[in-house]
N, C-alpha and C positions, 0 to 999 in steps of 0.2 A: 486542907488544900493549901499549898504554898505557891502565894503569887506575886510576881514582879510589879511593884506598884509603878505606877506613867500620869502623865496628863495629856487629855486630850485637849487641845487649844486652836481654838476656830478663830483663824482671822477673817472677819466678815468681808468681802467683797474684794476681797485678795487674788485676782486675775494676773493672769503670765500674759504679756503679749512685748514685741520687740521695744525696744526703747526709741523715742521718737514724740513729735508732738501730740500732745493731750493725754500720754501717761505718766500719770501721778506716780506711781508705786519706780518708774523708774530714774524719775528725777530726785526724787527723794534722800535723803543720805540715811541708808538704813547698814550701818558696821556689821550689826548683831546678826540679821538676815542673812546677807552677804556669807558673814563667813561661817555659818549654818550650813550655808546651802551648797559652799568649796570643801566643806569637810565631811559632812555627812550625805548618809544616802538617800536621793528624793527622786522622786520622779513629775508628770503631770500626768493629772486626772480630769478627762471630761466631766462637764458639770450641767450640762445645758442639753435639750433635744432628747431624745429616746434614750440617750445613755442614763439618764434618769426618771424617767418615764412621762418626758413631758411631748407634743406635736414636734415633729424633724423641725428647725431651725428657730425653735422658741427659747429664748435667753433664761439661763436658772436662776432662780430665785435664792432666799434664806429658806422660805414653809418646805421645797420641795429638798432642798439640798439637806437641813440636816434628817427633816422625814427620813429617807434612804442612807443618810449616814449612820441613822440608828438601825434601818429596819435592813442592815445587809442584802438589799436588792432594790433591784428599779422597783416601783411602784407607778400605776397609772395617774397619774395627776388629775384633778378634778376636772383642769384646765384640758386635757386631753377628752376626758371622759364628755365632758359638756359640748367641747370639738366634734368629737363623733355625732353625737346625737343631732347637733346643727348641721352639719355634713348631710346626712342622712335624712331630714325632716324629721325624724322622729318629735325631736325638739321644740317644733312648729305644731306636731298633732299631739302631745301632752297631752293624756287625758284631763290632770289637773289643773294642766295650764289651760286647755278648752273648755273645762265646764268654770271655770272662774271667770274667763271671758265674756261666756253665753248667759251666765247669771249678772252680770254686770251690765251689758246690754239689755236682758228684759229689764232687769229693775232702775234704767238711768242712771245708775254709779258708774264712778270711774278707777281705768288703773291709772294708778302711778310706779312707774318705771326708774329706781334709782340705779345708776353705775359711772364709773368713771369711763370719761368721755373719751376713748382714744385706744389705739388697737397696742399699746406694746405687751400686751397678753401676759403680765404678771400679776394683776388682778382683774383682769376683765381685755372682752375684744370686743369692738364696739359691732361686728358683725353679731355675733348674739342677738343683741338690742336688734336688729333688722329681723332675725327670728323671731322674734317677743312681740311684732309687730304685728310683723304678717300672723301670728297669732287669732291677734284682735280684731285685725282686718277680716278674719276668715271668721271671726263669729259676729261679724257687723257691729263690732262696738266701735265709737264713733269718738268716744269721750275716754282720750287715753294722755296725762301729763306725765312730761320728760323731766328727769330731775338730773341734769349735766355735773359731773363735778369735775370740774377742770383738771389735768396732769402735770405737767412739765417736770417729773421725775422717772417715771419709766419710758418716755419718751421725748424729743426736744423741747426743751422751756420755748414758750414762743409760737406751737403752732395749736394750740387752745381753739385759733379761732376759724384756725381750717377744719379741723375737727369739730367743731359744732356745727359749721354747713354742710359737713357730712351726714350730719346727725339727722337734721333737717330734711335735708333729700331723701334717707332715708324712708325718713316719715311722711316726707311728700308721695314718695314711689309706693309707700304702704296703703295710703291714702286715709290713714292715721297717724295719731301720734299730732301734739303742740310741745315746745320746748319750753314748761311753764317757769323753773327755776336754772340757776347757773350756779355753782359756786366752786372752791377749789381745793383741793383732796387736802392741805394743808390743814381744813375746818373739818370736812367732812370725815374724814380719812384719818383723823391722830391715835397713835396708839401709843400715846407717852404718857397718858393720865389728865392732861389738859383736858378737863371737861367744860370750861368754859369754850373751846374750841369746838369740840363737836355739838354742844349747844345750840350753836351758830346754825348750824345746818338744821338740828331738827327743827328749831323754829322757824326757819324758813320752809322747809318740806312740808310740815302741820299744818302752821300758821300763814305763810305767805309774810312771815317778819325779814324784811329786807329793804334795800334801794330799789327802786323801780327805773328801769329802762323801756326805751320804746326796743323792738325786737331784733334786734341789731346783734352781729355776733360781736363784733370788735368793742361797741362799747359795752357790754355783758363783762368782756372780758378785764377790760380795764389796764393797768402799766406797772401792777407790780409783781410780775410772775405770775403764769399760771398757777402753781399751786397756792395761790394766797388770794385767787380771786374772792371778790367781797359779796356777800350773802344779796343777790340781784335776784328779783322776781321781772320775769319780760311781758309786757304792756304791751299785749296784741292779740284783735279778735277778745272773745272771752276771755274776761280775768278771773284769773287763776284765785280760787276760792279758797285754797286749803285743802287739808284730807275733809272730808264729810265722812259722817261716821255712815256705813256700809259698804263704803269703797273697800279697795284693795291695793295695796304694796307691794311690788315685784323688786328684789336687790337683784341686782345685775350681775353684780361682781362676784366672779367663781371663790375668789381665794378669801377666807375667812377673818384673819386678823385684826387688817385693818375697815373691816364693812361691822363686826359686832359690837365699836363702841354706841355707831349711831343707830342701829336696830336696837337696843338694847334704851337707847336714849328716847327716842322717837315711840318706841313702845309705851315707854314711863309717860311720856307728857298726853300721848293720847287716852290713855287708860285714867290717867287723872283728870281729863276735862272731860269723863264720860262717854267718849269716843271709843266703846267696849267690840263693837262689832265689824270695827277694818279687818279684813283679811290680811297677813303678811304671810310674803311668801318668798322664797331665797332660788336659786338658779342651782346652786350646789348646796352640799349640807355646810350650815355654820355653827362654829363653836360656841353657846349662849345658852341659859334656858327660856329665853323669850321663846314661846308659841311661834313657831316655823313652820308649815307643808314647803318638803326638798323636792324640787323638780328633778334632779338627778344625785343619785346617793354615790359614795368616795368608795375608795379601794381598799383592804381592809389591810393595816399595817402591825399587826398584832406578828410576835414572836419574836421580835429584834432585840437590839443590845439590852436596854434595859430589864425586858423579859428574861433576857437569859442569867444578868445579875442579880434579878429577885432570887428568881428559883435558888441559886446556888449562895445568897445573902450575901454576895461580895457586896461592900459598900460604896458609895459615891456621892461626890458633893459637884453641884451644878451651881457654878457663879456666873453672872452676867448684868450688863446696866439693866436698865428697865427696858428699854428700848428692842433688846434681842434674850430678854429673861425664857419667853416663851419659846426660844426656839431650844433652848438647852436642856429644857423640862418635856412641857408639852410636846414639839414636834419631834426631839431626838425619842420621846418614849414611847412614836407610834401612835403620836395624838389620844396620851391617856392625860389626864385632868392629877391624876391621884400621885401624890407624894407618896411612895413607896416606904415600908419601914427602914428599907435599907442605903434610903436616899436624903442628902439634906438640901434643901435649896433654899440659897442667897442672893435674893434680888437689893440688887445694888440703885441706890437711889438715881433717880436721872440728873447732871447737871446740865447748863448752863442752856437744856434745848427749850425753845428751839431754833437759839442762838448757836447753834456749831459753827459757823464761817470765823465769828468771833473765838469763837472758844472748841479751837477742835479738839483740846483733848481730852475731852467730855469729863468724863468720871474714869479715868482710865486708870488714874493714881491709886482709888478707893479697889478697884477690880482686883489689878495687881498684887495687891496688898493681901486680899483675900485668899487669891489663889498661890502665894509663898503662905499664907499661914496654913493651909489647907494640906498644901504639900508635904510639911512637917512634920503631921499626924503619922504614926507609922499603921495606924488602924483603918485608914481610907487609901486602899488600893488607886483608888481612879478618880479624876479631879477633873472634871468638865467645863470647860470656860471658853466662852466668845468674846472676844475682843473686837467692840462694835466701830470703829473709829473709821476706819479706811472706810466700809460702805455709808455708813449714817452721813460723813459730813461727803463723802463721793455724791453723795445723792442733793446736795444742796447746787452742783456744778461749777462748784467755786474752785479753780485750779491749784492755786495758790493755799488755799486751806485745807486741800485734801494732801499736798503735800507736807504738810505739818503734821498732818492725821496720820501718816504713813511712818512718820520720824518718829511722832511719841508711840506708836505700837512698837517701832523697831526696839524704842528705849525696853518699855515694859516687858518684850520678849527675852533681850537680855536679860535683862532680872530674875523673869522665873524662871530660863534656862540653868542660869545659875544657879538658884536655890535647889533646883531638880537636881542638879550633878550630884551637890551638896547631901542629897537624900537619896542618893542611889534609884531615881527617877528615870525614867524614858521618856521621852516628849516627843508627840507627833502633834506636828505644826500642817493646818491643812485651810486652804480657801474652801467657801460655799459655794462662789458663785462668784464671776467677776464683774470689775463694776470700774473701781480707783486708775486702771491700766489705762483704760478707754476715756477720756473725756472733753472730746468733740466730736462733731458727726457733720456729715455734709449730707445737706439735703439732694434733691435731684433736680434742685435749680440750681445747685455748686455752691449754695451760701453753708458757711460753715459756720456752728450753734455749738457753743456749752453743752455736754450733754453730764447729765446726772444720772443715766439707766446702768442696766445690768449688760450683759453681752456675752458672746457666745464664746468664749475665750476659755482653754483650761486653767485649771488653776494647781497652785503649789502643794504637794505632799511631803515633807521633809518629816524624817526621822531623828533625834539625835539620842545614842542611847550611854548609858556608861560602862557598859561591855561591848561597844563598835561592833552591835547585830546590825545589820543590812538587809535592805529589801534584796530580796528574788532577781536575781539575773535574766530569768527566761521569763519576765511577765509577757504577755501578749497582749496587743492594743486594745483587746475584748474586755481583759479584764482590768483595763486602767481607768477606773469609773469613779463618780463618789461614792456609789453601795459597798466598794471595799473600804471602808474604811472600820464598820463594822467590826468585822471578821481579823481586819488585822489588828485592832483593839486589843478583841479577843485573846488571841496568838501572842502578844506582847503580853496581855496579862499571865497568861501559862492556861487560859481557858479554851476546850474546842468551842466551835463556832455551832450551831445547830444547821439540819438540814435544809430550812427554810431558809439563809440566807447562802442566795445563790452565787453572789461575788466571790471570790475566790481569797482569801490573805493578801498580804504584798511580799509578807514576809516568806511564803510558800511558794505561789504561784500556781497556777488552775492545777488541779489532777492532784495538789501534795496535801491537802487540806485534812486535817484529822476533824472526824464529827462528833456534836454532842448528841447524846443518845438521849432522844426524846421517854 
């Protein structure tokens, strides 16, 4: 089989929106983008909502974006799937979430309830948690602790502490639920390898190792960013004891990533002090082999890009920091764990996090460098790389440093645009999800906040090849989604696309699409 080698290059959090204040990516001095994007052929791709299979006006994520960039079609999102079921009650009458309740009740144990405190529905909506509630309310369990972790990245830094009085109400309206722990997704939430950071948390969830406050949300909260609140146990009514061993663990959070370092932590410390018989239990299915019952099981993304280059042994090499390694492996191959014979992956060390404001241009040097040597290869058709910069330090809210983050992506695009030419390469340049465009938000008091989230914005698809092939003139708005980007991989490599992915090419357009014969 004779195939056009490319590189696929994901710029994380690379959102289109007008130039204006609080977008990064357009103040920026990006040469290399720029004149990419005046000579070659691009278009925009929805990223966000049903176009990728997440609830109509939910901001796209990295898990979900490149999920369907590999798996050539929308996919339900767990985040959808768990919607439904809450919607519906279903969710509420769980047979396993009610007989966990009902056992917990006779026997005087209790749940505890982890998730992140706040609805921007990228890892969690804090409406769930009021399902989870009414739950327990509905089998008279009485004795049910909140474990808050604070946000201010998927949603505005700074309203932590309205979101815990919602939290509250909640639990007041349930006529369960205490809000026994606080802390902030910085600790609880890391997926950089900083295991001293998630430490933080289980000891507090376990143990009740923290500062103690009287039950106040603001001082819970504290003054340095909600995601860096500090490990607070709240002093009121009954003190919060710890897990006791035949309780039970509820994780809140649908999206898996960043919730298995401290499952996974949290499991180790109670299983060593003897605490053998906690029940843990997750909302969606998560990635770990910690002992799990899934309240609601995922959509099955099997057949997609990587599937289709095993079968046929084309090869590929997947680079990325440590920070988005997972989405280049893991989530682009359909959420398979397994390094393929035909696959090599290179996780590139993390630097300077998670100090990004200071140092936005993370490890970006080291990336670079990888994917021109990679490119090189004339035996590695297809070279997979994320370039973490725009979203990692977008996500810190810092204006000024995501614009730097934008400038050295722009540099390193240069670079292996070049080396590509150099190698008779094609390179499609694509956002996940946007994030860097967008970074202030007005509340609906009119005070306008730093924002670090994602947003519903399309994002960039550019092509540059060294035979000036061009996308399809008659694409239709249907099929300008991220699940093409799959199939037009495919098409660029000289491979059909299989029947399972339903996206269309870019380079075809719906109806011209030649298929691989399963």
């Amino acid at each position: 089989m004779t195939l056009t080698p490319g590189i696929l290059l994901i710029l994380d959090g690379w959102g289109e929106a007008a130039p204006g204040p609080g977008n990064a990516v357009a103040a920026a001095s990006t040469p290399h983008l720029d004149a990419l994007r005046a000579r070659c052929s691009s278009v925009l791709l929805q990223a966000s909502g049903i176009a990728v299979g997440l609830p109509e006006g939910v901001v796209g994520n990295s898990e979900i974006g490149h999920l369907v960039m590999g798996a050539g079609r929308p996919l339900e999102y767990d985040s959808l799937l768990v919607h439904r079921q809450a919607e519906s009650g279903a969710l509420r009458q769980h047979a396993v979430l009610s007989a966990t309740c009902g056992r917990l009740a006779g026997s005087g144990r209790a749940l505890h309830v982890v998730g992140l405190c706040s609805d921007g529905r990228i890892h969690s909506d804090l409406s769930h948690i009021g399902e989870l509630l009414g739950a327990a309310a509905d089998a008279g369990l009485s004795r049910v602790w909140l474990h808050a972790i604070t946000d201010g990245r998927d949603v505005a830094d700074g309203t932590a502490v309205d979101y815990l009085r919602r939290l509250r109400k909640m639990a007041d309206a349930a006529g369960t639920g205490t809000i026994a722990t606080v802390i902030g997704r910085n600790y609880a939430m890391d997926k950089s390898g900083r295991r001293d950071l998630t430490e933080r948390a289980a000891g507090l969830i376990a143990d009740a190792v923290g500062e103690r406050t009287a039950p106040d949300e603001a001082a819970a909260v504290g003054s340095e960013g909600d995601g860096w609140t500090a490990s607070t146990v709240l002093n009121g009514g009954p003190a919060y004891p710890g897990i006791v061993d035949g309780d039970a663990v509820l994780f809140a959070n649908f999206r898996s990533d960043r919730t298995t370092p401290l499952v996974d932590l949290l499991y180790a410390r109670l299983e060593s002090s003897g605490r053998t018989q906690v029940r843990l239990l997750s909302l969606a299915r998560y990635d770990t082999d910690t002992p799990l019952e899934t309240l609601v099981e995922r959509a099955d993304a099997s057949g997609g890009l990587a599937d289709v280059l095993d079968e046929l042994g084309v090869r590929s090499v997947r680079i990325a920091e440590h920070e988005k390694f997972e989405h280049v492996t893991f989530f682009i191959n359909g959420r398979s764990t397994a390094e393929r014979p035909c696959e090599r992956h290179q996780k590139v060390p993390s630097a300077f996090g998670p100090h990004y404001v200071e140092h936005p241009q993370m490890n970006l040097r080291e990336v670079t460098g990888q994917v021109i040597e990679a490119s090189a290869s004339p035996d590695i058709p297809l070279v997979i790389a994320n370039l973490a910069n725009i979203d990692v330090v977008g996500h810190t809210g810092d204006y000024e440093a995501t614009v730097r983050a934008a400038e050295v992506t722009d540099e390193a695009v240069g670079r292996i645009c070049q080396a590509a030419a150099g190698h008779g390469r094609w390179v499609v340049l694509v956002g996940d999800h946007g994030n860097a465009e967008q970074m202030i938000q007005t509340g609906a008091d009119g005070t306008v906040r730093p924002y670090g989230g994602h947003t519903h914005n399309p994002v960039p698809f550019v092509l540059a090849t060294p035979d000036g092939r061009r996308l399809a003139a008659d694409l239709s708005p249907q099929s300008l989604t991220l699940p093409a980007v799959a199939p037009t991989v495919l098409d660029l490599l000289g491979v059909p696309a299989p029947s399972v992915m339903s996206a269309p090419s870019l380079l075809s357009g719906a109806g011209n699409r030649a298929e691989h014969k399963d």
